[in-house]
N, C-alpha and C positions, 0 to 999 in steps of 0.2 A: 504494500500500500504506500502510496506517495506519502511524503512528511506535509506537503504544500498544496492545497485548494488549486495553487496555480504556482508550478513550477518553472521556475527561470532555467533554459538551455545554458552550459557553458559559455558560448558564443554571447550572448546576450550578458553576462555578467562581466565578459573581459570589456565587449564591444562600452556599457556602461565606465570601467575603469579609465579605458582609452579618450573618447569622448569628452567624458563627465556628464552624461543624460542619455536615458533609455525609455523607447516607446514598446511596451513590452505587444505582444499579441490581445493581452489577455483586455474585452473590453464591458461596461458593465451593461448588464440584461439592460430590456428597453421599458421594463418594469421600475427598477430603480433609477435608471436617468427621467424616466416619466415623474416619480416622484422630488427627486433634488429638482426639478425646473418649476413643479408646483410651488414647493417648500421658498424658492427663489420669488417668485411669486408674490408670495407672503409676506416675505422677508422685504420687497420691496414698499408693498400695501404700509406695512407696518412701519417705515422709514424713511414717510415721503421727504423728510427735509434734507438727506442724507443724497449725496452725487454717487448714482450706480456705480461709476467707474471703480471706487473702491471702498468698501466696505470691511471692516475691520473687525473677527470677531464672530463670526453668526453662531459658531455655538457655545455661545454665551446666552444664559439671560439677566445677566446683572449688564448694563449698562456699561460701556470704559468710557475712556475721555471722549471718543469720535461720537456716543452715543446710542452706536447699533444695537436695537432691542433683539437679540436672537432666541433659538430656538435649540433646544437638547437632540434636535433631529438632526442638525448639523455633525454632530458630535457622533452618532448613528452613521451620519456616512461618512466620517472622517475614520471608522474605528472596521468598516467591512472588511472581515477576515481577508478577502483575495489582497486588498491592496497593502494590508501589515504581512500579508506573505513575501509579497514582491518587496518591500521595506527590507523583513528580516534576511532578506538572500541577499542584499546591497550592502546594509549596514551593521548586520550583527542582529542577536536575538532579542535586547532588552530596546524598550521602544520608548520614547516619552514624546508624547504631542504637548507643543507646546502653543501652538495658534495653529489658526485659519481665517483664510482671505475669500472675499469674491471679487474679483472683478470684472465688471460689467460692459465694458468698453461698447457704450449704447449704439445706433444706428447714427451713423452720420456726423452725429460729436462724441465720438470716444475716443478718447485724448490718448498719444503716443507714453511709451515707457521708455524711458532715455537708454543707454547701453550704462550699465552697474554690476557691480557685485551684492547679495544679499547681505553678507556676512560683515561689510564694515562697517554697520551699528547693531549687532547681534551681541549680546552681553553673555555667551556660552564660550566654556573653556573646557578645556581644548574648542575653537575653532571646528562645530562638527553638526551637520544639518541637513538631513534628506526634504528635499521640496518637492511632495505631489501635485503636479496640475491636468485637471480634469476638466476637459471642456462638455460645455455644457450645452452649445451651439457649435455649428461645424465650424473650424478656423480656416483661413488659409489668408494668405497676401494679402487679397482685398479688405477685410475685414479686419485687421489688424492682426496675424495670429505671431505667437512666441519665435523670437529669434535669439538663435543658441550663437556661440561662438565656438566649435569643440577644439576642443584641448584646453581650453583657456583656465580649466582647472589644476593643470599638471603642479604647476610651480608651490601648491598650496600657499600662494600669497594673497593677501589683501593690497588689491593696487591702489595709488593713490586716485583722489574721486573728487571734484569741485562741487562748488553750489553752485545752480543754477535757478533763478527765481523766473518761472515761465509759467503759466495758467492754464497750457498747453498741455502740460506734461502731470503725468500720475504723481510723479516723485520728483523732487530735486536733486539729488544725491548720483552726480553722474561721472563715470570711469574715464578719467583722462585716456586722448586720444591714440598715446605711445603706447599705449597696453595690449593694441590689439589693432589686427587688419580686418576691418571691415567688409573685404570683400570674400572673405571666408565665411560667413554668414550662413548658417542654416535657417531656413525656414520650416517652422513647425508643423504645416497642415496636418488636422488632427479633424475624424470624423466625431459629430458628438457620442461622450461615451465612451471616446480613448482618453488615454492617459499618459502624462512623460514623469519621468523623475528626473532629477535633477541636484548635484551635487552645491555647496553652498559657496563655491571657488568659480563656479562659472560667471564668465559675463555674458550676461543677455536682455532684451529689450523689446520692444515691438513697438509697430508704424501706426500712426494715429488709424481710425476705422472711420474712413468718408464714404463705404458702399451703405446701401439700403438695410445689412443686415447686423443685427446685433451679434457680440463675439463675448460668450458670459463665459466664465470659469471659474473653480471652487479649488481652492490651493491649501493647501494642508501641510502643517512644519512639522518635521520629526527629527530629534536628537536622538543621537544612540543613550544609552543609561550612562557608561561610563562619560558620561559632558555632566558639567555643574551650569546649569541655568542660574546665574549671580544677580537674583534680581537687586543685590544696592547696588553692581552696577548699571544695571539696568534705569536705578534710579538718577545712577550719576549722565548717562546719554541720555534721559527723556531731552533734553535741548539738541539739537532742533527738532526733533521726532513727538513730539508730546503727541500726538493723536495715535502712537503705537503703543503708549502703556507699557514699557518693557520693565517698567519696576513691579506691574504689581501681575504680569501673565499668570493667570491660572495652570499648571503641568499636569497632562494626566498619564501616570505610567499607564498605556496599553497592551505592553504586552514582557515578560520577563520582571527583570527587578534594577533598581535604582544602583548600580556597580558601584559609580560615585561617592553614595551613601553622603552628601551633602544636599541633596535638592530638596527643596521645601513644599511639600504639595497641600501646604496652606492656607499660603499667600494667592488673595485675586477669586478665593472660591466662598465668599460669607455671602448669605443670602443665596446662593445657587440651593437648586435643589441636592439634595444630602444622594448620592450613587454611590455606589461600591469604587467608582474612579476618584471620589475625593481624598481620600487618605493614600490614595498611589497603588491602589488595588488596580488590576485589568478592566474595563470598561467592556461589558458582555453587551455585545450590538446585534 
């Protein structure tokens, strides 16, 4: 009997190593993508004041700084056995999620992601961060979808990164130009329903979305166990970041145990409903 719901080929684990990002085969039933675009739905009804393009949090129901009122269904689909399988074959067996995102990149003004790295305001030490992203509408070019750089994780550096103040843009926090050849670029096209991972060393970014169609996707952070998520210093980065909350991130071990044996799975979860995930127990989805 397999150990894995969905087992990653050899080829797929080095091709991920090589890279830094893999689109595995494995994609979700059209049952569950039916429901996350409901649940999306929702999440938008419930947050009209809130710009779709990025959404901080949905499976939260405490409030953070940005505001997003979320839902524990988030958390359901951030925790579905197939994708902490393809996680545990990349990163090791102990899992801890430590956010999730949507981004909504609407029809016609959904604003560009400059080229960056994740990890240079990430308060986790060791340096260590699996990124799922799940599209939730089909991507491709037109529509703004993910642009990888590969290799660009080899060097395990954080490159240096400017600000840039643009209204335009998702984020400010952009990877100087010497870091990388642009015309190496891969583009993501992802049918709804796939999914890429993606190591926290990569630089990547995507092209504003001026076609007709909306480009939603549900991104999910995971640390391996042995990382200490430091939320004082998380509290020391909230400038310029304050709408990431990185002091008070709720952790939920998913799956294994805390190696580290410093993270705090206290902190960020008062007022949440009481699960077996608050005290750093596995999160049964």
């Amino acid at each position: 009997m397999a150990r894995y719901a969905v087992q990653l080929g050899d080829e797929e684990k080095i091709r991920y190593q090589e890279d830094g990002f893999l689109v595995p085969k494995y994609r979700l039933p059209e049952r569950t993508l039916g429901q996350m675009r409901e649940a999306y739905d929702k999440l938008l009804a419930d947050n009209p004041g809130i710009a779709s393009d990025f959404m901080l949090g949905p499976h939260l129901t405490k409030p953070g700084t940005q505001g997003v009122r979320g839902s524990r269904q988030w958390l359901t689909f951030a925790t579905q056995p197939e994708i902490l399988d393809i996680a545990e074959q990349l990163v090791g067996e102990d899992l801890i999620l430590w956010g999730t995102t949507i981004f909504g990149k609407p029809a016609h003004t959904g604003r560009a992601t400059p080229w960056h790295q994740d990890g240079d305001y990430y308060p986790i030490r060791p340096l260590e961060t699996l990124t799922v992203w799940i599209a939730l509408d089909d991507a491709d070019p037109e529509n703004g979808c993910m642009r990888f750089i590969p290799g660009s994780h080899k060097s395990r550096t954080t490159f240096s990164h400017h600000w840039e103040e643009d209204e335009r843009l998702t984020i400010n926090q952009v990877c100087d130009a010497q870091h990388f050849d642009e015309a190496r670029a891969h583009d993501l096209v992802l049918q709804a329903g796939r999914m890429s991972f993606h190591d926290v060393y990569m630089i990547h970014g995507s092209r504003a979305n001026t076609s007709g169609r909306r480009r939603a996707a549900f991104v999910i952070r995971i640390m391996p166990g042995r990382c200490h998520y430091d939320h004082a210093l998380g509290q020391k980065m909230a400038q310029p970041h304050q709408a990431h909350d990185y002091g008070k991130r709720p952790l939920f071990l998913v799956r294994g145990r805390d190696r580290s044996g410093v993270n705090d799975f206290t902190i960020g979860h008062a007022n949440e409903p009481v699960s077996s995930s608050v005290q750093g127990k596995p999160v049964q989805g």
